[in-house]
C-alpha positions in Angstrom: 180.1 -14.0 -53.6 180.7 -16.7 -55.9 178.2 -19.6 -55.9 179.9 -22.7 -54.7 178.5 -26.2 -54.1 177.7 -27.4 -50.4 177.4 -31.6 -49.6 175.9 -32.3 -46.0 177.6 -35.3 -44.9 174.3 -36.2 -42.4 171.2 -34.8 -42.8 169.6 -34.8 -39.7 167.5 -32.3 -38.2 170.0 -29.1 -38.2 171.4 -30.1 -41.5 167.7 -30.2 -43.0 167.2 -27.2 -41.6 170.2 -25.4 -42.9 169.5 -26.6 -46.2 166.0 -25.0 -46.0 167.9 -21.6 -45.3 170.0 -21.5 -47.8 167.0 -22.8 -50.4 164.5 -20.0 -48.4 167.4 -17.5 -49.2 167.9 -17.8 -52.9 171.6 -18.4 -51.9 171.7 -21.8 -53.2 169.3 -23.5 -55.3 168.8 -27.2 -55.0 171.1 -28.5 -57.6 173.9 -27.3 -55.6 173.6 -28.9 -52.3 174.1 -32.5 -51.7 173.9 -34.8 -49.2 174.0 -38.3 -47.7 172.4 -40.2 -44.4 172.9 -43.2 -43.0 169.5 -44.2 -43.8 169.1 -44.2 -47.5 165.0 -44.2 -47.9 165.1 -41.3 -45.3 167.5 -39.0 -47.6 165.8 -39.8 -50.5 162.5 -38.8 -48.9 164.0 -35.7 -48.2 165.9 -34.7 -50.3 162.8 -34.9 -52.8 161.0 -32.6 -50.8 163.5 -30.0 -50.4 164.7 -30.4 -54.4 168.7 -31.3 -53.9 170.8 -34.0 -54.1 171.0 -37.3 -52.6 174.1 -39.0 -52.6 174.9 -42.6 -51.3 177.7 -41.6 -49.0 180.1 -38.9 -48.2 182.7 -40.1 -50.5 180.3 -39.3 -53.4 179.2 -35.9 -51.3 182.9 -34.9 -51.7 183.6 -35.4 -55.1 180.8 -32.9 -55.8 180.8 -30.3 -53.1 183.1 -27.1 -52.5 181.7 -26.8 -48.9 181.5 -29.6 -47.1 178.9 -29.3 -43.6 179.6 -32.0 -41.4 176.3 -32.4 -39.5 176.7 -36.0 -37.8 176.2 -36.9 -34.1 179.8 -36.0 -32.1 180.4 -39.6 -30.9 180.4 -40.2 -35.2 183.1 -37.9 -36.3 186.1 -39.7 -36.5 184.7 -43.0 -37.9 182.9 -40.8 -40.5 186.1 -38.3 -41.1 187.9 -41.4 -41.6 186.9 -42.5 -45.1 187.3 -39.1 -46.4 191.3 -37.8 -45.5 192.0 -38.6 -48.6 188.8 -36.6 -50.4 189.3 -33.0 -48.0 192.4 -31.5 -49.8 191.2 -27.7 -51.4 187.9 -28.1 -49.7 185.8 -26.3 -46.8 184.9 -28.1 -43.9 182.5 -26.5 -41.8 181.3 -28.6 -38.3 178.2 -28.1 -36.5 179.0 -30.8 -33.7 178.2 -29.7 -30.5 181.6 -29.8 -28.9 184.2 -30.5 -31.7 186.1 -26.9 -31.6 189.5 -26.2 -33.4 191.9 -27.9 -31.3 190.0 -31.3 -30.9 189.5 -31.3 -34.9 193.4 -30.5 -35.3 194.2 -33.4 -33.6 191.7 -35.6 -36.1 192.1 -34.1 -39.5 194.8 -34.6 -41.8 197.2 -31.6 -41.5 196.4 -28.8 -43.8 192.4 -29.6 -43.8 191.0 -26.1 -44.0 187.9 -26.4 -40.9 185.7 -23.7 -39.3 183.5 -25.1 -36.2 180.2 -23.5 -35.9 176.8 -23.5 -34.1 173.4 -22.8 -35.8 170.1 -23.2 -34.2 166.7 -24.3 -35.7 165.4 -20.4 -36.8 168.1 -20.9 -39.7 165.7 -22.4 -41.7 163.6 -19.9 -42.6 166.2 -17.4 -42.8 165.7 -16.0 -39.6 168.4 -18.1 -36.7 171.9 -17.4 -35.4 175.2 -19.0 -36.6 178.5 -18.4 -34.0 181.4 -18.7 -35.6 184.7 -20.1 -33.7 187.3 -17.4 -33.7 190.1 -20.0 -34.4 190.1 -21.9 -37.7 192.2 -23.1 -40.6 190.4 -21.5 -43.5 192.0 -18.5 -45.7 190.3 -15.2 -45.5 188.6 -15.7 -48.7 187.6 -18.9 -47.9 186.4 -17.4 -44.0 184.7 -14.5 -45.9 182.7 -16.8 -48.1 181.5 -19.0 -45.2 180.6 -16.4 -43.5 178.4 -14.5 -46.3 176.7 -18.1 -47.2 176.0 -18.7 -43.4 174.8 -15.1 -43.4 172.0 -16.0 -45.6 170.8 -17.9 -42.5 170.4 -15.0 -40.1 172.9 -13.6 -37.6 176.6 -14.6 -37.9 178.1 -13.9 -34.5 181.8 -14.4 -34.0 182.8 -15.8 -30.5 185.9 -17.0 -29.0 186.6 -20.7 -28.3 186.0 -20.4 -24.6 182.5 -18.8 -25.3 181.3 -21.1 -28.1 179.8 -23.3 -25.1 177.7 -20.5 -23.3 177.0 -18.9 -26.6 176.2 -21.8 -28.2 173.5 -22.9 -25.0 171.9 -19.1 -25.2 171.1 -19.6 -28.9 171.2 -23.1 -29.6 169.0 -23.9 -26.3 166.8 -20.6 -26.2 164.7 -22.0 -28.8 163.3 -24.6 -26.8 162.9 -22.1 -23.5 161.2 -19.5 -26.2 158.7 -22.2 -27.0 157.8 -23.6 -23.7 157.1 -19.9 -22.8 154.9 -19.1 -26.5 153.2 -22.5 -25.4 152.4 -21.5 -21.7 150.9 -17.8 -22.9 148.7 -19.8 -25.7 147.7 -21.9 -22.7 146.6 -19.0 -21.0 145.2 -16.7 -23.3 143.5 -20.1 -24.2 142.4 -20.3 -20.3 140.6 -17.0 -20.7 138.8 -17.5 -23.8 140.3 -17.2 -26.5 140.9 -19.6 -29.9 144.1 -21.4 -29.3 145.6 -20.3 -32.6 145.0 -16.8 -32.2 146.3 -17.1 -28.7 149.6 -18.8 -30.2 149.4 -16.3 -33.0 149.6 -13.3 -30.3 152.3 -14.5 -28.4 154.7 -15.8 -31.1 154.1 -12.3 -33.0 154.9 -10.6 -30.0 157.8 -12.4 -29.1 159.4 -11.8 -32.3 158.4 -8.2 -32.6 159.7 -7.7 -29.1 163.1 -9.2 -30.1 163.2 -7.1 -33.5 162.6 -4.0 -31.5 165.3 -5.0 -29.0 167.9 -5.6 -32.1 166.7 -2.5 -34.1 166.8 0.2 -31.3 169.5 -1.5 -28.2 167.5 -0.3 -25.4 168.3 -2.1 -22.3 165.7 -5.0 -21.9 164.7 -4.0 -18.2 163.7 -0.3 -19.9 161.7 -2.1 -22.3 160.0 -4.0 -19.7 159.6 -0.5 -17.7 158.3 1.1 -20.6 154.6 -1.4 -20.7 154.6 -1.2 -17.3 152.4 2.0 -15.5 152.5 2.2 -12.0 150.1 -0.1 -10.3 149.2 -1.5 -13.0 148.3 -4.7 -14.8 151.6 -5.5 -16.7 153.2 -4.3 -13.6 151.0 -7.0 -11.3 152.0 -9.6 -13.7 155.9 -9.2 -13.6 155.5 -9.2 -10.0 153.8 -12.5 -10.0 157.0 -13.7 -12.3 158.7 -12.6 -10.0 157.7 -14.0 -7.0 157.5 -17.3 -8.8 161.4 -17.1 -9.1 161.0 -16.3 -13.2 164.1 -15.0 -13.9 166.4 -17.1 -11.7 164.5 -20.2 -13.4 165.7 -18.9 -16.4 169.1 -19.0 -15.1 168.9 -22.1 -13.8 168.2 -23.7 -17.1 171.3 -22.2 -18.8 173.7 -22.8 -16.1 172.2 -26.6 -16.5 172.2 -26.7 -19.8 175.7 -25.5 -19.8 177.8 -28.6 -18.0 
């Protein structure tokens, strides 16, 4: 893939995080990504910790960047995409917005903008998260095809259609939050019975992960991997029951049906 430039117009929490990635990656070093913030002293901080570029706004972001990753909050896109119709000819837009999907930015961009919608979550920045892609975009193949291997430097690129961004986007966007409350509440009990708190956090976040790794490496069916701790009668066994009785699994549900509307 040929190395191209990449401006973040907002550098926010995601955006930081991305920028991370891609510098934890090797697939971009920090003279090649730019970005601006609302807050000047903020980006500057920043953007000296990480090693890129700061620029004073997204007019200045444009003018050096091939890629451009806008990374604002939703209820800012059109005031921000405003100064910049003029600046977007022969570049890549990539969104992260929570919401803003092909047809809503086709309505907003100048015609011939070449856009991609997408949805990271906060793993990205060490190299490890999920990027969905929305099936519909504007961008050539080449241009689709080099997204997708710079985003790929992030973790998993997953495809999805534009009626599945939402769900998708609240399993793997959202998880990360469920998957900590849960690492925090089997600290707090391995903590309960003893042990050092950051061995207990150490346990259950190693075992989270190696859980998922073995689940991605091998594709056996989770309730088979569950079946496979569990010996009849016994203690792994007594403990799902007790999740289960305590309505574990429909919680879990719950939270992404809620988190869903």
């Amino acid at each position: 893939m040929t190395k191209q430039t990449v401006g973040f117009i907002g550098f926010g929490n995601m955006a930081q995080a991305m920028a991370k990635g891609f510098l934890h990656s090797g697939a971009l070093s920090g003279g090649e990504i730019f970005a601006c913030a609302k807050r000047w002293e903020k980006l500057e901080a920043a953007a000296g910790q990480l090693g890129i570029v700061p620029c004073r706004d997204s007019l200045e972001v444009a003018d050096q960047a091939d890629i451009l990753i806008l990374a604002v909050k939703p209820y800012l896109i059109e005031e921000v995409l405003q100064p910049l119709a003029g600046r977007l000819a022969g570049k890549v837009l990539l969104s992260v917005a929570a919401g803003w999907l092909f047809e809503r930015f086709e309505e907003t961009l100048p015609a011939g903008v070449h856009h991609l919608s997408t949805m990271p979550n906060t793993p990205v920045s060490i190299g490890q998260g999920i990027v969905l892609l929305e099936d519909r975009h504007s961008l050539t193949p080449e241009e689709f095809s080099q997204a997708r291997d710079l985003l790929g430097s992030l973790g998993v690129v997953e495809t999805v259609s534009t009626g599945q961004m939402g769900i998708a986007g609240t399993i793997s966007g959202c998880g990360p939050a469920y998957a900590a409350m849960f690492l925090e509440a089997l600290g707090d009990a391995g903590v309960l019975h003893g042990l050092p708190r950051d061995v207990s956090y150490r346990l259950a976040a190693q075992m989270l992960a190696g859980t998922g790794k073995l689940y991605l490496a091998e594709g056996n069916h989770p309730g088979a991997m569950k079946d496979a701790v569990c010996s009849p009668g016994g203690t792994t066994l007594r403990g799902v029951d007790a999740l289960e009785r305590h309505g574990f699994r429909s919680a879990v549900l719950d939270a992404i049906t809620a988190a869903s509307r």
